[in-house]
Backbone as CSV, one residue per row, in Angstrom:
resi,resn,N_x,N_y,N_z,CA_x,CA_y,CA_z,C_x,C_y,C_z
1,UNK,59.199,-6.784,-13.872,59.616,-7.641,-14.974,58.387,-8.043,-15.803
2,UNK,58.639,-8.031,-17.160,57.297,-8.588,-18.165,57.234,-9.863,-18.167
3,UNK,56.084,-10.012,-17.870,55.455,-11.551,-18.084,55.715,-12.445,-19.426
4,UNK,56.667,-13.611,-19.720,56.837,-14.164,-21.125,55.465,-15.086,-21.201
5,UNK,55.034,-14.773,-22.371,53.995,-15.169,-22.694,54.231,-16.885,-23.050
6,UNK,53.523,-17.889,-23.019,53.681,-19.235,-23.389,53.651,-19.162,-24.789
7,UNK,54.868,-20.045,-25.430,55.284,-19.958,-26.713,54.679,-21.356,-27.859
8,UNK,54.063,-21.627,-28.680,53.500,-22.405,-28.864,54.657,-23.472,-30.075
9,UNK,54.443,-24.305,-30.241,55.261,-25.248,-31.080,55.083,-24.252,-32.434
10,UNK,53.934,-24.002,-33.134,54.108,-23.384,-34.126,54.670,-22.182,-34.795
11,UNK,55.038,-21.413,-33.301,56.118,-20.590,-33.427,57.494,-20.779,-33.289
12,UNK,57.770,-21.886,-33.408,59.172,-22.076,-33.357,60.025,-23.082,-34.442
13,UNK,59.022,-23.240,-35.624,59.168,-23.086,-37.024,59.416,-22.327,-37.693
14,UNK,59.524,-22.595,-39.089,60.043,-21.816,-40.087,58.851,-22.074,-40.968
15,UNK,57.787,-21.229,-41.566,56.743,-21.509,-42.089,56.832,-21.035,-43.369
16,UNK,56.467,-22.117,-44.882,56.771,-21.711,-46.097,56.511,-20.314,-46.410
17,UNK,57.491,-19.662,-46.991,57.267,-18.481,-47.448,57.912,-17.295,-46.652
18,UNK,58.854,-17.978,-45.498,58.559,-16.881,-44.673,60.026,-16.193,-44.739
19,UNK,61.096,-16.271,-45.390,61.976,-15.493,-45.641,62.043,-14.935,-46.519
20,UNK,60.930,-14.865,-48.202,60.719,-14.096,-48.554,60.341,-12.681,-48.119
21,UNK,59.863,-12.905,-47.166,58.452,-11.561,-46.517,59.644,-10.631,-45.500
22,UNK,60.791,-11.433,-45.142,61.711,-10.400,-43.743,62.004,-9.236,-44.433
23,UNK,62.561,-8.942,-45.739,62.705,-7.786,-46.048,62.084,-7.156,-46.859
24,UNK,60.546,-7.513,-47.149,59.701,-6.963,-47.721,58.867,-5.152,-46.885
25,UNK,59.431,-4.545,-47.987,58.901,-3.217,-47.157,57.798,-2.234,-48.123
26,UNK,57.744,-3.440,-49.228,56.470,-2.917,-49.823,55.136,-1.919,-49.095
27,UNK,54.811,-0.989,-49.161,53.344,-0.321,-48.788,53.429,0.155,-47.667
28,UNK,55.216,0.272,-47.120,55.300,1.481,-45.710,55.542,3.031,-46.034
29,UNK,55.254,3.142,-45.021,56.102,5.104,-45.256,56.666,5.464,-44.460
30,UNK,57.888,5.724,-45.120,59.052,6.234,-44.378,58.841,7.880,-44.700
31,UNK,59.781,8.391,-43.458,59.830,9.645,-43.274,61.959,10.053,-43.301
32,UNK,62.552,10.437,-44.509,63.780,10.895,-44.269,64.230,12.381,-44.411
33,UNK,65.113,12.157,-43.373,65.595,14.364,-42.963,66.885,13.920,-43.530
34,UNK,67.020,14.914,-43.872,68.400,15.188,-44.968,68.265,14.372,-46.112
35,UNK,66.786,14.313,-46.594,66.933,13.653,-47.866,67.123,14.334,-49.341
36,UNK,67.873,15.770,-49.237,67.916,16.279,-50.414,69.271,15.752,-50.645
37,UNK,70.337,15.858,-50.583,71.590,15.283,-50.668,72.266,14.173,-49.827
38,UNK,73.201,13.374,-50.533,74.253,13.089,-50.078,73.199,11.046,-49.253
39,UNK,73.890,11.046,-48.021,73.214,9.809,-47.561,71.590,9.725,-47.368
40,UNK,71.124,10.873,-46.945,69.586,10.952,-46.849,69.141,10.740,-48.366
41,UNK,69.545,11.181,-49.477,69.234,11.021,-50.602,69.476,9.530,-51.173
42,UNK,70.351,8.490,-50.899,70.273,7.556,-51.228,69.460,6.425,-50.799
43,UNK,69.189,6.407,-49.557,68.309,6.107,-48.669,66.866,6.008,-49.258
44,UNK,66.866,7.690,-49.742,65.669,7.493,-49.970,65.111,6.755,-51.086
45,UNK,66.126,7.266,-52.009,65.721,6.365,-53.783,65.780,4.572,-53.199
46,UNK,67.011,4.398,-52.190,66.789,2.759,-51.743,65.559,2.737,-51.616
47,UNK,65.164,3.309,-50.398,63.877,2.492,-49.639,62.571,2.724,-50.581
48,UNK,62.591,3.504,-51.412,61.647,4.183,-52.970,61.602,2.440,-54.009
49,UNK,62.930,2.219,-53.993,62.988,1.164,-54.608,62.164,-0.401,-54.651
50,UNK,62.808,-0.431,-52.811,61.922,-1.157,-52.223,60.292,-1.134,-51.965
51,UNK,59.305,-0.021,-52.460,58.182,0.033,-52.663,57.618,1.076,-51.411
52,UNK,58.569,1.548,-50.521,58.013,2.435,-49.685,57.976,3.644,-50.588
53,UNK,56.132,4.569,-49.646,56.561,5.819,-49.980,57.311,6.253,-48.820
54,UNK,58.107,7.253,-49.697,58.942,8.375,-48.618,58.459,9.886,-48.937
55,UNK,58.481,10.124,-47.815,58.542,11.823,-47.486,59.746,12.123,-47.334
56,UNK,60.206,12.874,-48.600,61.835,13.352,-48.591,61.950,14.830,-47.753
57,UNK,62.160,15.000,-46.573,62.064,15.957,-45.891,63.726,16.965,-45.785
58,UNK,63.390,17.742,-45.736,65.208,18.886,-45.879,64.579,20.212,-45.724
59,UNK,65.623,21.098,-45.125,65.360,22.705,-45.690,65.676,23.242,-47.121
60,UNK,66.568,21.656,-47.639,67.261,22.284,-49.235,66.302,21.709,-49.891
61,UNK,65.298,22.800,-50.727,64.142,22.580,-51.347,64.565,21.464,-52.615
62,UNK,65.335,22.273,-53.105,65.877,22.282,-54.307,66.645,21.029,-54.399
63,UNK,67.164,20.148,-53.399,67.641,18.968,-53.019,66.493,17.940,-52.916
64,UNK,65.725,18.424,-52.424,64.607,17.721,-51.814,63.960,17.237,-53.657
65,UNK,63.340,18.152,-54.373,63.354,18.267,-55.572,64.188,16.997,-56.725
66,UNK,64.835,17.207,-56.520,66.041,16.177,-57.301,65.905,15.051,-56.843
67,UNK,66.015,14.797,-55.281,65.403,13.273,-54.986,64.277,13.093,-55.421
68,UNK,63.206,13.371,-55.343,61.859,13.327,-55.619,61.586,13.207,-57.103
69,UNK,62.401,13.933,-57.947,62.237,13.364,-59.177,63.230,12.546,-59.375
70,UNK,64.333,12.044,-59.451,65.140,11.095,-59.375,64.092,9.475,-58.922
71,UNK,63.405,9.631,-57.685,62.332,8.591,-57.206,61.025,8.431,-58.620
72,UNK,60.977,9.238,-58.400,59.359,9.834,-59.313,60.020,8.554,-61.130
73,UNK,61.090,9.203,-61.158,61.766,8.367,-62.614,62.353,6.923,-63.035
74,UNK,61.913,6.360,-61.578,62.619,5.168,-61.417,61.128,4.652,-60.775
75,UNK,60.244,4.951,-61.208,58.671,4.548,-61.030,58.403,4.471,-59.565
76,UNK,59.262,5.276,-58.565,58.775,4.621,-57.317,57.823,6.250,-56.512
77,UNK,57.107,6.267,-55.258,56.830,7.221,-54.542,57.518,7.854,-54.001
78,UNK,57.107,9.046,-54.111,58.106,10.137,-52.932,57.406,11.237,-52.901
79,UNK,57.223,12.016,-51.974,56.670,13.566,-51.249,57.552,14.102,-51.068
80,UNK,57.680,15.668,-51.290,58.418,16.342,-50.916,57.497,17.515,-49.595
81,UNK,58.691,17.491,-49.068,58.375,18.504,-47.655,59.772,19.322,-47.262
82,UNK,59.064,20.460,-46.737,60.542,21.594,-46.406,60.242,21.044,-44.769
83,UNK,61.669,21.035,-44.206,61.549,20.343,-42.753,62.630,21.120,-42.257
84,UNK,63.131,21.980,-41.330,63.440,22.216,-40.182,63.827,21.400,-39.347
85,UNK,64.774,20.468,-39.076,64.543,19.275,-37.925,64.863,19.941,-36.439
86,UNK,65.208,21.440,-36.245,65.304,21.824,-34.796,64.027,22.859,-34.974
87,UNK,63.239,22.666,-35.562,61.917,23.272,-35.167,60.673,22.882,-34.732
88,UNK,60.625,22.358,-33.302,59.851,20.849,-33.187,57.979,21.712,-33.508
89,UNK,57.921,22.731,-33.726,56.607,22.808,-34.158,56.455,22.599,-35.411
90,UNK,57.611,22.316,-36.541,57.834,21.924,-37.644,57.766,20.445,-37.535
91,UNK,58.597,20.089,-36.950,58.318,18.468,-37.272,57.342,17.652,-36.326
92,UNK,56.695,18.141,-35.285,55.290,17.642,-34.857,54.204,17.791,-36.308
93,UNK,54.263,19.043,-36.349,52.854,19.282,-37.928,53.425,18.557,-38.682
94,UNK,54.587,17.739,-39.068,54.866,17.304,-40.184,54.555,15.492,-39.773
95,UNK,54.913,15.196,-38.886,54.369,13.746,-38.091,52.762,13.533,-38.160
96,UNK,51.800,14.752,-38.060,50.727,14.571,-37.477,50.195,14.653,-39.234
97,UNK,51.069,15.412,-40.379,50.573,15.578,-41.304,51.021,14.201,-42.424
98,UNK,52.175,13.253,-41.895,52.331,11.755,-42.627,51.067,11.175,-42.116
99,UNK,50.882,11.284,-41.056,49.655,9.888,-40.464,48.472,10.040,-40.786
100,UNK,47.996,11.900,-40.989,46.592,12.341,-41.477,46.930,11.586,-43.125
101,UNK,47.694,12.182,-43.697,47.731,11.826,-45.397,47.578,10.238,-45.545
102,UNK,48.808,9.123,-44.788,49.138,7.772,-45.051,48.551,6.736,-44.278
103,UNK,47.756,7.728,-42.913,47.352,6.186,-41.638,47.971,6.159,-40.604
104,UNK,49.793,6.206,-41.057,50.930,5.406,-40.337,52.181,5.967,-40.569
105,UNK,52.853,6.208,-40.166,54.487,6.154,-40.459,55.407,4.913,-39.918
106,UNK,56.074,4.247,-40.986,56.564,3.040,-40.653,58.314,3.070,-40.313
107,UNK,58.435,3.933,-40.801,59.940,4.564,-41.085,60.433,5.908,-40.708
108,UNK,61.234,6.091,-39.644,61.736,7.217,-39.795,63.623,7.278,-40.099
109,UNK,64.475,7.552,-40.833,65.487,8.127,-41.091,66.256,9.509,-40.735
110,UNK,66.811,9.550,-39.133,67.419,10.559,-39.497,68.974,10.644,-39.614
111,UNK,68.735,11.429,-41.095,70.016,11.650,-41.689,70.434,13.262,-41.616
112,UNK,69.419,13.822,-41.459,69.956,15.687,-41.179,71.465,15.507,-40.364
113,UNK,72.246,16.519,-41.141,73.519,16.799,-40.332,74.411,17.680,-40.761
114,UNK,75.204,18.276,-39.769,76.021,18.776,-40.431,77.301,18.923,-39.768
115,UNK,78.406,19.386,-40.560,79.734,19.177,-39.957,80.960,20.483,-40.155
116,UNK,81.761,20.566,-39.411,82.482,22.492,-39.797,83.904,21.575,-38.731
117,UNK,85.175,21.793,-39.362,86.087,21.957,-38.944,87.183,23.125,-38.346
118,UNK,87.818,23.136,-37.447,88.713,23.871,-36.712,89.082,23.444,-34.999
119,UNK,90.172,23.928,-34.607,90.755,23.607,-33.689,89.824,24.128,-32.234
120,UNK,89.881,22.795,-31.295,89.202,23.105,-30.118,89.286,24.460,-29.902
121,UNK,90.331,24.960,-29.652,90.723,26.255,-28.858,90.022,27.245,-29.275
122,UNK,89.772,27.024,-31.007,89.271,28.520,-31.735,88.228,27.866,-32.343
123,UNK,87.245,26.593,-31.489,85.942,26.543,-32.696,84.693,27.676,-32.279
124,UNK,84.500,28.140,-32.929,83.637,29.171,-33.503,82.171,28.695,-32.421
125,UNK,81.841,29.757,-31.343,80.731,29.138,-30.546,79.481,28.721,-31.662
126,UNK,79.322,30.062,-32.160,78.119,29.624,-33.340,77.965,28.639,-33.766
127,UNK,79.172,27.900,-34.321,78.853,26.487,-35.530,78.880,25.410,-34.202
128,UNK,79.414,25.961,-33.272,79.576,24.851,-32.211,77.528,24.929,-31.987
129,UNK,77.039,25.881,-31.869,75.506,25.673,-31.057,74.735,25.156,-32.702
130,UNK,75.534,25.746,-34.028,74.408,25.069,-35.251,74.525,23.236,-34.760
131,UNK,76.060,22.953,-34.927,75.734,21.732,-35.041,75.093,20.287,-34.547
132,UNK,74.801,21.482,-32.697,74.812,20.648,-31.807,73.068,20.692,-32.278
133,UNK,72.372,21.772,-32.708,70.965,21.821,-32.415,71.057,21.125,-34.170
134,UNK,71.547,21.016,-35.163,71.167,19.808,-35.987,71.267,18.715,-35.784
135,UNK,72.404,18.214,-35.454,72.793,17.043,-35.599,71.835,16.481,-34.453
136,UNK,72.239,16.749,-33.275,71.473,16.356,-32.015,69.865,16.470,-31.144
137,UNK,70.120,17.446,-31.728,68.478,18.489,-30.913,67.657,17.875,-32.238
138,UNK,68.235,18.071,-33.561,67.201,17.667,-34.729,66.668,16.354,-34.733
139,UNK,67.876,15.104,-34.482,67.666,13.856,-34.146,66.574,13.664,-32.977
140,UNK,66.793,14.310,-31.670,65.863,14.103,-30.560,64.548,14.473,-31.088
141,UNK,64.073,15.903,-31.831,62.900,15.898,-32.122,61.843,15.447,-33.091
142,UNK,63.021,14.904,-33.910,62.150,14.147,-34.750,61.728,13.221,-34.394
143,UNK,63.153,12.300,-33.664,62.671,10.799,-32.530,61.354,11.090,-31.667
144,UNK,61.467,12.099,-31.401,60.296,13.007,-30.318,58.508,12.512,-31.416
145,UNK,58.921,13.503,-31.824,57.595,13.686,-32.833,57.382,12.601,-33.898
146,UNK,58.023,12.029,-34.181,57.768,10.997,-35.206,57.435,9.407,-34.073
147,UNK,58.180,9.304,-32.980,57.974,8.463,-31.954,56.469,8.259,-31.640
148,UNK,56.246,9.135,-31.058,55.050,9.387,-30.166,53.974,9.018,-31.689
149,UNK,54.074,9.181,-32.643,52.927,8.471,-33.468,53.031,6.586,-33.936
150,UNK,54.263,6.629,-33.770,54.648,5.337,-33.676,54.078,4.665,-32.595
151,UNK,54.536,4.860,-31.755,53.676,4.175,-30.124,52.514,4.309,-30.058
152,UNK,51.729,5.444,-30.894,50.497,5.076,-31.099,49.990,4.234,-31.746
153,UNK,50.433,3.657,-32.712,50.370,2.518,-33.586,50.888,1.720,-33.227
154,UNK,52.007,1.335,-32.130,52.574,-0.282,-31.637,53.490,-0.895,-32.072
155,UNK,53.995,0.244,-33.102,55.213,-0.386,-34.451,55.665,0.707,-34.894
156,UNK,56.815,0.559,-35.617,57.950,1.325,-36.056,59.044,1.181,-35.779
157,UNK,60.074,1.654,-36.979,61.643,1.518,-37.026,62.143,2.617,-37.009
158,UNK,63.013,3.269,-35.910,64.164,4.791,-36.900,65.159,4.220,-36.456
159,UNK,65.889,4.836,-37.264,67.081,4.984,-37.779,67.914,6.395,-37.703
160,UNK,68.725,6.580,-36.830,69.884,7.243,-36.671,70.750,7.361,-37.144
161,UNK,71.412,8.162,-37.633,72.723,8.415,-38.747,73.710,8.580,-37.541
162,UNK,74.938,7.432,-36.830,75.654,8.138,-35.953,76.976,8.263,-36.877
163,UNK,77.975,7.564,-36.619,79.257,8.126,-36.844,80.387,7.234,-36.445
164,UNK,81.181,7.029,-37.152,82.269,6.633,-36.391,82.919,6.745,-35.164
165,UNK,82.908,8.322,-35.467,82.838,9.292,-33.994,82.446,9.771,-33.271
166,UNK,81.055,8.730,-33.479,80.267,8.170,-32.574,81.292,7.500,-31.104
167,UNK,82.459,6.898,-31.604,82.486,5.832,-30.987,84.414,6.175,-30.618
168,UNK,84.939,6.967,-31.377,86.409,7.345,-31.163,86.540,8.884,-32.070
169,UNK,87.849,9.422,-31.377,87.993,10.540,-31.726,88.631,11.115,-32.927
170,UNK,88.764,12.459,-33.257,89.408,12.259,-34.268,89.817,14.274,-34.153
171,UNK,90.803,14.790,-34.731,90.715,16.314,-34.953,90.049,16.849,-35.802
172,UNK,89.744,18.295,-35.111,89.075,19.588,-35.851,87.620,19.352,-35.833
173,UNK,87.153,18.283,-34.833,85.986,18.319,-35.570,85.342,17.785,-33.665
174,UNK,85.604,18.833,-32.916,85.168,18.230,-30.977,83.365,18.468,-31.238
175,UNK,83.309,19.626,-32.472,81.352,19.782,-31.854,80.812,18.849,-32.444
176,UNK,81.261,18.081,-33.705,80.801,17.101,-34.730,80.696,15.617,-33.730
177,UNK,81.743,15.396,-33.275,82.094,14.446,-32.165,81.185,14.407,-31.093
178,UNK,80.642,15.480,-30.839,79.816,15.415,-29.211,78.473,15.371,-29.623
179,UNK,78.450,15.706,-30.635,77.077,15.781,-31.530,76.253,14.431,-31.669
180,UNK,77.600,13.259,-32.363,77.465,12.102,-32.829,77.293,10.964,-31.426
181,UNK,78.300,11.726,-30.809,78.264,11.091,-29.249,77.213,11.107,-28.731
182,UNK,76.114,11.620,-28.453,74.750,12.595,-28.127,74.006,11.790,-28.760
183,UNK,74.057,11.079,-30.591,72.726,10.571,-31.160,73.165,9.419,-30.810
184,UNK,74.232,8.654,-30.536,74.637,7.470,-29.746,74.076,7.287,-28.581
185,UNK,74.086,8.181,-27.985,73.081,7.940,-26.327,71.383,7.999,-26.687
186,UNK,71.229,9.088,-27.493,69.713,8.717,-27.282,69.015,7.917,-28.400
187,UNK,70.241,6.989,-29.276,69.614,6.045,-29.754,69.393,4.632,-28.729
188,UNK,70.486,4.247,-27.971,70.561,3.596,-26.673,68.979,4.330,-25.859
189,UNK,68.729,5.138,-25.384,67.946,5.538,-24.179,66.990,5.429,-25.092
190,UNK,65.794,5.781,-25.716,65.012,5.990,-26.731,64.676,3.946,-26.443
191,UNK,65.683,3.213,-27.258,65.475,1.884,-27.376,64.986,1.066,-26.201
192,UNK,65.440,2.045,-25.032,65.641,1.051,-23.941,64.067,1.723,-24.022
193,UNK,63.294,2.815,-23.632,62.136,3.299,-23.322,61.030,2.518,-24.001
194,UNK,61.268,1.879,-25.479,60.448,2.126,-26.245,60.301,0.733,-26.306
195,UNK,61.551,-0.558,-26.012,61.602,-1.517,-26.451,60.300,-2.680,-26.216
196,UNK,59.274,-2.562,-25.034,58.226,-3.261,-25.005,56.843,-2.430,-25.651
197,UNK,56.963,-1.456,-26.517,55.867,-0.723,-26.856,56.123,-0.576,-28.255
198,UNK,56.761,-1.848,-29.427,56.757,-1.803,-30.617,57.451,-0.932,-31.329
199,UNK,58.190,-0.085,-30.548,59.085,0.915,-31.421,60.370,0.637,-31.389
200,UNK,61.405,0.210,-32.275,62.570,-0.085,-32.058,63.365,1.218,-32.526
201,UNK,64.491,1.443,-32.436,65.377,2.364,-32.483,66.923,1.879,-32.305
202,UNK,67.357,2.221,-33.806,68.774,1.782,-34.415,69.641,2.991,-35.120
203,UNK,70.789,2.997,-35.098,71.875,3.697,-35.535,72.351,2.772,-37.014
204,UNK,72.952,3.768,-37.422,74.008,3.353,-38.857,75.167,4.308,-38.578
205,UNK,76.401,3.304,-38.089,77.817,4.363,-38.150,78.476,4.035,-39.157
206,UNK,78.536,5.224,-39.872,79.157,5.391,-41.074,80.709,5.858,-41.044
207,UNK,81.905,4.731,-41.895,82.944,5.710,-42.132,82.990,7.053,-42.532
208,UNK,84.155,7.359,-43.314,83.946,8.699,-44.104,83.357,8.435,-45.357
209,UNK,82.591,9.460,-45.563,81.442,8.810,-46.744,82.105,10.179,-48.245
210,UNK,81.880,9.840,-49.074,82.190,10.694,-49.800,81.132,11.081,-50.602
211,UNK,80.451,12.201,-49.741,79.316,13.020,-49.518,79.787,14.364,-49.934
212,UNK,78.582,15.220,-50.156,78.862,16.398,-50.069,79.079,17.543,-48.840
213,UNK,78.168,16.773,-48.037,79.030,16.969,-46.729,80.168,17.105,-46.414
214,UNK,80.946,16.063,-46.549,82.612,16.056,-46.635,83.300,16.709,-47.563
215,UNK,82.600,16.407,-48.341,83.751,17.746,-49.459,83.090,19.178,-49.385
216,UNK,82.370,19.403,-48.175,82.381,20.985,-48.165,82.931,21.297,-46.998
217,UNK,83.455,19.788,-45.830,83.819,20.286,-44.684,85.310,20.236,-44.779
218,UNK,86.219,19.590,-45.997,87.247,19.731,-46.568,87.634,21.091,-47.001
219,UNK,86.505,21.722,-47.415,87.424,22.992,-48.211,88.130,23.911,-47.230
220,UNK,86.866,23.913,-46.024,87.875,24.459,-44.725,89.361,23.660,-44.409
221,UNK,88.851,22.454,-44.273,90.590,21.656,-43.709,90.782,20.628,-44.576
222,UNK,91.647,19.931,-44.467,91.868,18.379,-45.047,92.161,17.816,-43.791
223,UNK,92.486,18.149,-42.668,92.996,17.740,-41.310,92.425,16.847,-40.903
224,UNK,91.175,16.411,-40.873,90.312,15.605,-40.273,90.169,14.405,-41.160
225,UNK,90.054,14.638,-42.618,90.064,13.681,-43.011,91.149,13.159,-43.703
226,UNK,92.757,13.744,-43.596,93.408,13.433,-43.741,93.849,11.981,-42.570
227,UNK,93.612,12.577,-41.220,94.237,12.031,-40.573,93.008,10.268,-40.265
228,UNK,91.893,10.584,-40.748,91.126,9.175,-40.840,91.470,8.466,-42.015
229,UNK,91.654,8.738,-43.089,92.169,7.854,-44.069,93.459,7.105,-44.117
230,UNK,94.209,8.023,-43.071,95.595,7.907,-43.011,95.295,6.035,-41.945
231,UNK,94.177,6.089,-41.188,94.102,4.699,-40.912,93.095,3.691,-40.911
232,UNK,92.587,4.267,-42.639,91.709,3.113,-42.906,92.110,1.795,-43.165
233,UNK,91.833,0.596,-43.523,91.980,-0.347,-43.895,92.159,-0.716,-45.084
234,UNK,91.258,-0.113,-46.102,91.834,0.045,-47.320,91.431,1.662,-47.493
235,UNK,92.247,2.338,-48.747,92.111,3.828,-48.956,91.243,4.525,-50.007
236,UNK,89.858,4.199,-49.217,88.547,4.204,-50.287,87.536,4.784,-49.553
237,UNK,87.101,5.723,-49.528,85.773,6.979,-48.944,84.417,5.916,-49.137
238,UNK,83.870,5.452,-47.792,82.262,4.883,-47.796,81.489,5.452,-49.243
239,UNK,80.925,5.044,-50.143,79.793,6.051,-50.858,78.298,5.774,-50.571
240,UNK,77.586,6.091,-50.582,76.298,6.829,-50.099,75.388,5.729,-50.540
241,UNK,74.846,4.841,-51.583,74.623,3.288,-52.017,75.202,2.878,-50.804
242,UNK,76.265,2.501,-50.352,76.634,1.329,-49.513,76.105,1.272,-48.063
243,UNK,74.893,2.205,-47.731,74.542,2.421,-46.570,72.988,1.777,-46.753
244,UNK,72.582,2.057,-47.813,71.344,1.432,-47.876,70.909,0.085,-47.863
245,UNK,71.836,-0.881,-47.911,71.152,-2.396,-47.412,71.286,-2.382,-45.821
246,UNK,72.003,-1.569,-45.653,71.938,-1.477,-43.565,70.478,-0.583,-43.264
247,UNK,70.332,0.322,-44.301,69.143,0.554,-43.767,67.272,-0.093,-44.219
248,UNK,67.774,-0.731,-45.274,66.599,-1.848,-45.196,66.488,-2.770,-44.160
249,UNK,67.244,-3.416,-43.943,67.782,-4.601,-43.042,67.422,-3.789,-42.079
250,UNK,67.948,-2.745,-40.751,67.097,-1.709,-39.928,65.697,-1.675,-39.772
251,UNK,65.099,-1.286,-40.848,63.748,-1.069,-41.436,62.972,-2.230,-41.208
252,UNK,63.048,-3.629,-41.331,62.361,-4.955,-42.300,62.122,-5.489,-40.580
253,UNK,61.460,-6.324,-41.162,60.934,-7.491,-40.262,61.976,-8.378,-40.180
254,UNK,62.922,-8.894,-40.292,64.152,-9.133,-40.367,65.090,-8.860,-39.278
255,UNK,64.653,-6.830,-38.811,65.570,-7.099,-37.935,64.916,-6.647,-36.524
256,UNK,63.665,-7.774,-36.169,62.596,-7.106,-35.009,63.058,-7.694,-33.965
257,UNK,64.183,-8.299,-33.699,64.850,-8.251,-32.516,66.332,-7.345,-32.335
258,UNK,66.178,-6.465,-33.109,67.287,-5.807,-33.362,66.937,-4.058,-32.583
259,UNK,67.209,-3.659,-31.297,67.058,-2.277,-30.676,68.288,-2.233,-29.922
260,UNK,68.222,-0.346,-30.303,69.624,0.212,-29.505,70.630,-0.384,-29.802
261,UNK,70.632,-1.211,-31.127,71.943,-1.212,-31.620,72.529,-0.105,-32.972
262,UNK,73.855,0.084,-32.783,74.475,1.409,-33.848,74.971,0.056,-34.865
263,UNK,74.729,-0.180,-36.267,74.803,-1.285,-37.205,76.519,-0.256,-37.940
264,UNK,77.194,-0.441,-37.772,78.199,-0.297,-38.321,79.008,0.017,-40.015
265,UNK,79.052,0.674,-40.743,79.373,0.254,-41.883,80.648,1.418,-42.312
266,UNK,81.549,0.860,-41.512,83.010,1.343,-41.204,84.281,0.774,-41.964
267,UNK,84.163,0.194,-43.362,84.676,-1.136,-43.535,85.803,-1.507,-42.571
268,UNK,85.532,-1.739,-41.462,86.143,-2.548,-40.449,87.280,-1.408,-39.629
269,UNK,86.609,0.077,-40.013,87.703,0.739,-39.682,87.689,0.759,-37.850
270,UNK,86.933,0.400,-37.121,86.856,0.577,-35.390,87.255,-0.946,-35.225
271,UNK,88.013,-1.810,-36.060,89.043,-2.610,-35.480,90.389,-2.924,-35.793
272,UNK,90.653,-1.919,-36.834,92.123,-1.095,-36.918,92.558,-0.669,-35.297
């Protein structure tokens, strides 16, 4: 068991000035995967906003591109990088190459993902092994490689993209599900490892977002997301803005007692 350190009267004030500063993320650097489109892309122009640089990391160059000038035009920082997130000799050189360039990495985001519908019986082994080594294997190695520079420094926030289904089921979609299930556990295990060595580790479960993601995993079915809308709360697709004050708030000093928790932004759909 860790020793609690003796707590002094002056820490158990509120000292002028000091709720300005919780969500101040001025002069960090974040690192986001899947930041050419869709939620990684909003994220990033957020946290751009907020005064971090970001390294907009993706295999979609050309995505990556558009955020980066989209950031670049709204006066804030951004890098672009081609990233691989299941190529951990890709994203080690890319960890070792934020901290040579910036010092530090303060932020990591992973949003890489991807999603393919069809029925258990006939899902396709292939998309079953893509999605498991993006969604999952990509999440672990970035946590991997972006971690381990964090703990060298004593500090840091990531952030996990899980899922609704993260947390309940839904059809056509068992590899997407086990996938999400998977960054749910090793956002939990990760937190628990890391939690006395300055690294915290948090999730964002997102409803259905109306991404491009989803409208390319629609053209195959409507099945899946027919049958989640069919019990939302109100009948309105998450959009890609509404994720980013969960992930400042994640990010900030604000939320440094906050590990191994998945922050929710479902509008209330997992208590339907």
């Amino acid at each position: 068991m860790t020793e609690q350190r003796p707590v002094d009267d002056e820490e158990l004030t509120i000292p002028a000035g000091y709720v300005q500063g919780l969500f101040d993320l001025a002069g960090r650097v974040a690192v986001v995967t899947g930041g050419g489109s869709g939620l990684g892309r909003a994220i990033s122009v957020g946290y751009a906003q907020a005064g971090v640089t970001v390294i907009v990391a993706d295999v979609n160059d050309d995505g990556v591109a558009e955020t980066v000038a989209t950031i670049a035009a709204q006066g804030g920082s951004a890098i672009a990088s081609h990233l691989d997130v299941t190529s951990k000799e890709q994203v080690d050189a890319l960890a070792d190459r934020v901290v040579q360039d910036h010092g530090r990495v303060d932020i990591l985001v992973n949003s890489a993902g991807s999603a393919f519908r069809s029925p258990a019986e006939d899902f396709p082994e292939d998309r079953f092994d893509f999605i498991l080594d993006l969604n999952l294997k990509g999440t672990y190695l970035c946590c991997q490689g972006f971690g381990r520079q964090m703990l060298a420094q004593g500090k840091g926030s990531i952030i996990n993209l899980a899922s609704i289904g993260s947390f309940i089921a839904y059809p056509w979609a068992s590899a997407y599900l086990a996938s999400k299930g998977g960054v749910l556990g090793v956002t939990r295990a990760l937190a628990l490892e890391w939690r006395d060595r300055g690294v915290r580790v948090n999730g964002i479960g997102p409803t259905l977002m109306d991404s491009p993601l989803t409208r390319a995993a629609a053209q195959r079915s409507s099945i899946t997301a027919d049958w989640i809308k069919a019990r939302m709360l109100r009948p309105r697709l998450g959009l890609p803005r509404e994720l980013v004050g969960a992930a400042i708030f994640l990010a900030s000093d604000a939320a440094e007692l906050v590990t191994g928790h998945t922050l929710m932004c479902d509008d209330g759909y997992l208590v339907a």
